[in-house]
DRENTORZA-46493 format. One line per 4 residues: their letters; for each residue x, y, z of N, C-alpha, C. Coordinates in steps of 0.05 Angstrom, whole numbers, plus 32768, in hexadecimal, padded with zeros to 4 digits. Atoms other than C-alpha are relative to their C-alpha. Layout:
REM residues N
A> X Y Z X Y Z X Y Z  ...;
REM end
This chain:
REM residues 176
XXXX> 8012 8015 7FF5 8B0E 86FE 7C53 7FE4 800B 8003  8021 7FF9 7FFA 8ABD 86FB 7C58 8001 7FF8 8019  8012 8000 7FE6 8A9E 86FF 7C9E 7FDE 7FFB 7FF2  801D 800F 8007 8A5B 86D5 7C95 7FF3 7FFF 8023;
XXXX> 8015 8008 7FEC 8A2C 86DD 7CD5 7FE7 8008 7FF6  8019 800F 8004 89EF 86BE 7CDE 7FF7 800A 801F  8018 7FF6 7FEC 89BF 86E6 7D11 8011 801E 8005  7FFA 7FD7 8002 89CE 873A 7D13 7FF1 800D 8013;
XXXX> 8008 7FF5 7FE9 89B2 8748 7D59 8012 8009 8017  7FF4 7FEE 7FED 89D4 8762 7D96 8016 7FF7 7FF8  7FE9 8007 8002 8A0D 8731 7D90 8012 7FFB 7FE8  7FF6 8004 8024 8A15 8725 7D45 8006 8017 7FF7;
XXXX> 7FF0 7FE3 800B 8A0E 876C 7D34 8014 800D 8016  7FE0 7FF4 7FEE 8A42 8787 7D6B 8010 7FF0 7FF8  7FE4 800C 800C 8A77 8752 7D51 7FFA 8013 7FEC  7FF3 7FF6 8014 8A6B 876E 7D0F 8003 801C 7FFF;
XXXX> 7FFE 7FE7 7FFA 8A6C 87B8 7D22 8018 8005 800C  7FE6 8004 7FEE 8AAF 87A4 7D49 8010 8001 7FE8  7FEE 800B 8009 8ACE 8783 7D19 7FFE 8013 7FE0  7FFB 7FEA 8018 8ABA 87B6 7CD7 8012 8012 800F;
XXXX> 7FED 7FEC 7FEB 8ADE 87EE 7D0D 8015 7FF9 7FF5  7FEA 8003 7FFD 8B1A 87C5 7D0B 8009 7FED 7FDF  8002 800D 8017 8B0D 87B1 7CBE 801A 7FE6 7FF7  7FFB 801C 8002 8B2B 8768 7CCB 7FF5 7FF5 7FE1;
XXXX> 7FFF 800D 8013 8B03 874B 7C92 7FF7 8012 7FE8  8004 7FEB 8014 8AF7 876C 7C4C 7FEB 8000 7FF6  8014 7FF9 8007 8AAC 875E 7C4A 7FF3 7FED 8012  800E 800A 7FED 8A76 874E 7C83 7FE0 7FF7 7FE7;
XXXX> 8022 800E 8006 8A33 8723 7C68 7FF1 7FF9 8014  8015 8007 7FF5 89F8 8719 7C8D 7FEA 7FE8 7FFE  801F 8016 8001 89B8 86E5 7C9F 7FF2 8004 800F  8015 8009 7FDF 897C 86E6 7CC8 7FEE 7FF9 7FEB;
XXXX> 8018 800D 800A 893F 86CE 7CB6 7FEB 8015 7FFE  8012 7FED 7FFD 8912 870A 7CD1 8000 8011 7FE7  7FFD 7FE7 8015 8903 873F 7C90 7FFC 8017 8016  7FFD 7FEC 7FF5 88F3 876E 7CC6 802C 800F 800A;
XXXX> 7FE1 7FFA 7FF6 8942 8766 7CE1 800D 8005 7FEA  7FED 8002 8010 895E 8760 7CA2 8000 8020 7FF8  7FFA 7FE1 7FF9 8946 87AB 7C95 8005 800D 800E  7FE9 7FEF 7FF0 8962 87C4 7CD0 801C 8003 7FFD;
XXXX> 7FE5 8001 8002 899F 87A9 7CCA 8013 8009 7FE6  7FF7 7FF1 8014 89A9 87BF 7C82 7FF8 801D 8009  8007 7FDF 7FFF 898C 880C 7C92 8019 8004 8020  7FE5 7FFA 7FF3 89C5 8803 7CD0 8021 7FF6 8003;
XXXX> 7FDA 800C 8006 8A01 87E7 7CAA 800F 7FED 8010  7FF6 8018 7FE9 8A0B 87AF 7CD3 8013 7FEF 7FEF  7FEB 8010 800E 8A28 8786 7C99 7FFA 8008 7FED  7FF7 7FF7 8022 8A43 8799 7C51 7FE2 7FF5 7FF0;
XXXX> 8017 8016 8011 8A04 8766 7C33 7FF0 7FEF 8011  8017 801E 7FFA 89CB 873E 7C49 7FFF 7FE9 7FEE  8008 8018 8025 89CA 86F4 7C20 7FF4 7FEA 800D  8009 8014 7FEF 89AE 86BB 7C27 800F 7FEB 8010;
XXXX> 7FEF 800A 7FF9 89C4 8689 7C4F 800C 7FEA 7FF9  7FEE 8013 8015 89E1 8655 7C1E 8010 800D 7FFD  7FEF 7FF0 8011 8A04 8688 7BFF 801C 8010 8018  7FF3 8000 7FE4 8A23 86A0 7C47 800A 7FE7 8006;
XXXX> 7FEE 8014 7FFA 8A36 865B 7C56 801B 7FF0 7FF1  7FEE 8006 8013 8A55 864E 7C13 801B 8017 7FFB  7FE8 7FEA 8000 8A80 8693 7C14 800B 8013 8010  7FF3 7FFD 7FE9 8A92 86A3 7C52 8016 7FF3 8009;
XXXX> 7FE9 8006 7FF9 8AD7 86A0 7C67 8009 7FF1 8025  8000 7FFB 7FE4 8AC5 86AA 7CB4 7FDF 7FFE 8008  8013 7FFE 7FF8 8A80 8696 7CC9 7FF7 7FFB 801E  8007 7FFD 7FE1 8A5F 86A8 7D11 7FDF 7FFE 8001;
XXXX> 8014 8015 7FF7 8A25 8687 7D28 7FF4 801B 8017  800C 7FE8 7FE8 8A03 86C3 7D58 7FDD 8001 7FFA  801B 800C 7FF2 89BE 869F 7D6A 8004 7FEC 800B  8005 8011 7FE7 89A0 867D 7D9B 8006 7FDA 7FFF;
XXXX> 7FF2 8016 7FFE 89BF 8638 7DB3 7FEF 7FE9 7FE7  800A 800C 8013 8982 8619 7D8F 8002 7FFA 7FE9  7FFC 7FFC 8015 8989 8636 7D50 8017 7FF4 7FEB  7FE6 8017 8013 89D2 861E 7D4B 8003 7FEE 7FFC;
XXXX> 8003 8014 8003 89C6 85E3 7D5A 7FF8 7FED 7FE3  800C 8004 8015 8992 85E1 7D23 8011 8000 7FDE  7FF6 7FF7 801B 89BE 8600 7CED 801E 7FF1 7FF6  7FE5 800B 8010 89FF 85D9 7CF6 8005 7FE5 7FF2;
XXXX> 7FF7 8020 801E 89EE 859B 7CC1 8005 801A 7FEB  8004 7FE8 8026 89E4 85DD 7C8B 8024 8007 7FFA  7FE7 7FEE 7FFE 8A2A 85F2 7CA4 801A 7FE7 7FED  7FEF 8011 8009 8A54 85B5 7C82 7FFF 8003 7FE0;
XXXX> 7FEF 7FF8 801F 8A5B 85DD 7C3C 8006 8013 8008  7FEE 7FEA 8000 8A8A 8609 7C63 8013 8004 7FEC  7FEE 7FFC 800C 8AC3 861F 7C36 8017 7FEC 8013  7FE8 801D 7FF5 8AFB 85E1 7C47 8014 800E 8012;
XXXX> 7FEF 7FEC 7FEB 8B2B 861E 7C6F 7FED 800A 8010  800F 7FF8 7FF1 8AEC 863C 7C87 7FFA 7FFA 8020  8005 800B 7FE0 8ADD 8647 7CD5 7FE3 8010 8006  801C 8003 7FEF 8A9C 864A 7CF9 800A 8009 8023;
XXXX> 8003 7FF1 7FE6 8A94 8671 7D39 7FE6 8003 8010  8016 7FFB 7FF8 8A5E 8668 7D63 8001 800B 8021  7FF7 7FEE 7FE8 8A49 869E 7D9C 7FED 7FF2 8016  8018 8008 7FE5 8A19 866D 7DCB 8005 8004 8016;
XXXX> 7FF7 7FF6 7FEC 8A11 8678 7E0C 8006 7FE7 8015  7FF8 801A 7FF7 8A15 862A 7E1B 800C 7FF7 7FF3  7FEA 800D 8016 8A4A 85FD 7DFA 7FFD 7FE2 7FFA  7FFC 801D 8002 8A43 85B4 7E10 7FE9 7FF3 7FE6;
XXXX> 801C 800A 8013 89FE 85A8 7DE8 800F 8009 7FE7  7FF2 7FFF 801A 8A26 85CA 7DAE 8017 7FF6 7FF3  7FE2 8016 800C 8A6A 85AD 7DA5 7FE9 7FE6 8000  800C 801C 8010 8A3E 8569 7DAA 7FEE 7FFF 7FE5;
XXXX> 8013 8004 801B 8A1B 8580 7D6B 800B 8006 7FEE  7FEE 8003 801F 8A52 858C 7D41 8005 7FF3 7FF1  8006 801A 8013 8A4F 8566 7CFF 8025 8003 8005  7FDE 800D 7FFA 8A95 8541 7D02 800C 800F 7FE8;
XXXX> 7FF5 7FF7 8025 8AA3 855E 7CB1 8010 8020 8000  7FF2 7FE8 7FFB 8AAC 85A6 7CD5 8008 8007 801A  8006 7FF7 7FD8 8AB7 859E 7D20 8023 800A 7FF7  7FF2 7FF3 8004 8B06 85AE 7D05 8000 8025 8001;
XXXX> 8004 7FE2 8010 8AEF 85F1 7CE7 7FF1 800B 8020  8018 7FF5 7FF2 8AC3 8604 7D26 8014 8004 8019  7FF8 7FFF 7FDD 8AD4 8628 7D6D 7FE5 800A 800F  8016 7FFD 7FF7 8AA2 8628 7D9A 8005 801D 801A;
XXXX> 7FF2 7FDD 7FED 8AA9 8679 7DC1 7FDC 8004 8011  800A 7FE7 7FF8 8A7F 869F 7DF1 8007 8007 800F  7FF8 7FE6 7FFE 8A87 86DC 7DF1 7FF0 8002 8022  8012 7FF1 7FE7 8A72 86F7 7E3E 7FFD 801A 8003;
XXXX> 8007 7FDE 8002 8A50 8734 7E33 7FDA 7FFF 7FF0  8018 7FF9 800E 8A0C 8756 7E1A 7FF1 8012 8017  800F 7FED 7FF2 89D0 8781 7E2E 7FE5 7FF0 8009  8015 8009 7FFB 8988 8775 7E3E 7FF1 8004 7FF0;
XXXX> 8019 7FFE 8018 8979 878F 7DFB 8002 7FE9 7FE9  7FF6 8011 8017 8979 8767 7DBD 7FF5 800E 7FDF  8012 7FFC 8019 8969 8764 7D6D 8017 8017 7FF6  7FEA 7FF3 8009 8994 8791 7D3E 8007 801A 800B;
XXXX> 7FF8 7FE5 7FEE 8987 87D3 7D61 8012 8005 800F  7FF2 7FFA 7FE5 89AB 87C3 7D9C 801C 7FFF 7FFD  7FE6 8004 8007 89EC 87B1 7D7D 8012 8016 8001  7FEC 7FEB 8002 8A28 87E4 7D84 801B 7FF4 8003;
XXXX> 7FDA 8008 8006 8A76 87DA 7D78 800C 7FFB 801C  7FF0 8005 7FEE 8A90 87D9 7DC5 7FEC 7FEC 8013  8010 8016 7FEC 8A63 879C 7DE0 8014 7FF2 800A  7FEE 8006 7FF8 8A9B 8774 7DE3 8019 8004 800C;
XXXX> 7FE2 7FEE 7FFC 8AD8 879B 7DF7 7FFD 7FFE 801F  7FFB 8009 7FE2 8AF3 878E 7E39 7FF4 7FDC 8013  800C 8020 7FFA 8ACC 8745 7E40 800D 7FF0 7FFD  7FEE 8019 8002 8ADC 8700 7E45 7FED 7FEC 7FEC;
XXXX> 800D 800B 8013 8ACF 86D8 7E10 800C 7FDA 8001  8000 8023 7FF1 8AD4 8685 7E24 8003 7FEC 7FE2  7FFD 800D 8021 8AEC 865B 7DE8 8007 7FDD 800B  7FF9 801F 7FF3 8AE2 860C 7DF3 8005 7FEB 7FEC;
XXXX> 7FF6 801A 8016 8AF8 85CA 7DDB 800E 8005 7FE7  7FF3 7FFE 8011 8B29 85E3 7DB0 801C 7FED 7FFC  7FF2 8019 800D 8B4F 85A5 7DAF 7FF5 7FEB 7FE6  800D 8007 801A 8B1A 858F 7D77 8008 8010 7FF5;
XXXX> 7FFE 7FE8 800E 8B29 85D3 7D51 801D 7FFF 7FF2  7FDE 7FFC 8010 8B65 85DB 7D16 800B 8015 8011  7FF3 7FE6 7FF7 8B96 8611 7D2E 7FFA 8012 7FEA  8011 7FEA 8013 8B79 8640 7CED 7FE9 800F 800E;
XXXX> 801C 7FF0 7FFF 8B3B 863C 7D08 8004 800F 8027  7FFA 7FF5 7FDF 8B55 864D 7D59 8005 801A 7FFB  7FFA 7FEB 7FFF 8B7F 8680 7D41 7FE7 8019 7FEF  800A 7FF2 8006 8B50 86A2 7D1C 7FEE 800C 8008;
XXXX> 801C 7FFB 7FDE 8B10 86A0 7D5A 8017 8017 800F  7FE6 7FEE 7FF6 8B54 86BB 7D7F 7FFD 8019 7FF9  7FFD 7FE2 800D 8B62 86F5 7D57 7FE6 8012 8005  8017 7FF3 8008 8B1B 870A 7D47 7FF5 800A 8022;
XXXX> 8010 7FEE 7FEB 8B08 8710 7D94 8019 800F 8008  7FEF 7FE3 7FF0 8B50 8734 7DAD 7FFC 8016 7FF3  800A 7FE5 8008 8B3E 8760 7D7E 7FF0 800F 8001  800F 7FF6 7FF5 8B07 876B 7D91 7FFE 8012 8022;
XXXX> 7FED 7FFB 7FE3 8B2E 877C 7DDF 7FEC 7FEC 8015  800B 8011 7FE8 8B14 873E 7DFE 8015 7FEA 8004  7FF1 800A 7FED 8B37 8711 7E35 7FED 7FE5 7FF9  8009 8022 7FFE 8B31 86C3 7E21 8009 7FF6 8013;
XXXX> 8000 8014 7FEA 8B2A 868E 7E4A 7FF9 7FE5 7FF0  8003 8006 8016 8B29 8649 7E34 7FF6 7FE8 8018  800B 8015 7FF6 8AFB 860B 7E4F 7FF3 7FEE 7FED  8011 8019 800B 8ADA 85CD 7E44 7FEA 8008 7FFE;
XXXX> 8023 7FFE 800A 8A90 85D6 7E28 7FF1 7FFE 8014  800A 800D 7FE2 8A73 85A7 7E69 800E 8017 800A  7FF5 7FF7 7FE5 8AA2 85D7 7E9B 7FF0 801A 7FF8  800B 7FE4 8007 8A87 861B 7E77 7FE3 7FF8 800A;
XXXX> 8018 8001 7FF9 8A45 8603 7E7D 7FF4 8005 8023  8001 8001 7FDA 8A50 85F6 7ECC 8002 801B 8004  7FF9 7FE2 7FF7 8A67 863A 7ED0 7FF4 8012 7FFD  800C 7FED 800D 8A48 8662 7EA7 7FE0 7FFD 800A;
REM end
């Protein structure tokens, strides 16, 4: 399987620094927009390839969404030439504004997670393999969600050694 994320800063690159460790999928791709990031993150192996992001949305098996709530917002009409098995993962740190912006064509394919964890740093530098480990990672409205695409959010964070929890979008928000 391809791992396709889209933003390679604290939280994007630590999943994929986790999850090459525990070589789950057989090739990580990258996106950002910055050329400054994109050379970091190639000169610190964050993911197998940088591509564009058509080409990430079209061949990615597993795509994770790790920017800001805005951004996803922004990006999920592009996201409806996922691959038809394909799942979408997004790490926001709010949910309700996002489950309501799921195009209906992939809200199947999609779980909406965050992860609870990080630093005060950000941008590719800051990324390292045990951000997640020992955290709780909050997975909502997965009564919209196939069981493919559950089990597969599932897997990818216990493997990572995080403790789910599972809420409504509105209740995370209250909480969080």
């Amino acid at each position: 399987m391809t791992l396709g994320i889209i933003g390679l800063g604290l939280m994007g690159g630590s999943l994929s620094l986790s999850l090459k460790h525990k070589r789950f999928f057989r090739k990580h791709i990258g996106y950002v927009k910055d050329p400054t990031h994109k050379k970091q993150i190639e000169e610190l192996g964050l993911v197998d390839e940088m591509v564009e992001l058509d080409f990430l949305i079209e061949s990615s098996d597993v795509i994770v969404l790790a920017i800001p709530v805005t951004g996803i917002k922004e990006l999920l009409p592009k996201l409806k030439g996922i691959k038809k098995d394909g799942v979408v993962i997004d790490l926001g740190g709010t949910k309700d504004e996002i489950v309501k912006s799921i195009p209906e064509e992939i809200r199947k394919n999609y779980v909406p997670a965050h992860p609870m964890c990080g630093t005060e740093y950000s941008g590719p530098t800051a990324a390292f393999r045990d951000l997640y480990r020992d955290s709780i990672c909050v997975l909502c409205n997965l009564e919209d969600s196939n069981q493919r695409a559950i089990e597969v959010a599932e897997k990818i964070f216990l493997m990572m050694d995080m403790e789910l929890h599972y809420m409504k979008a509105d209740e995370h928000d209250i909480h969080a």
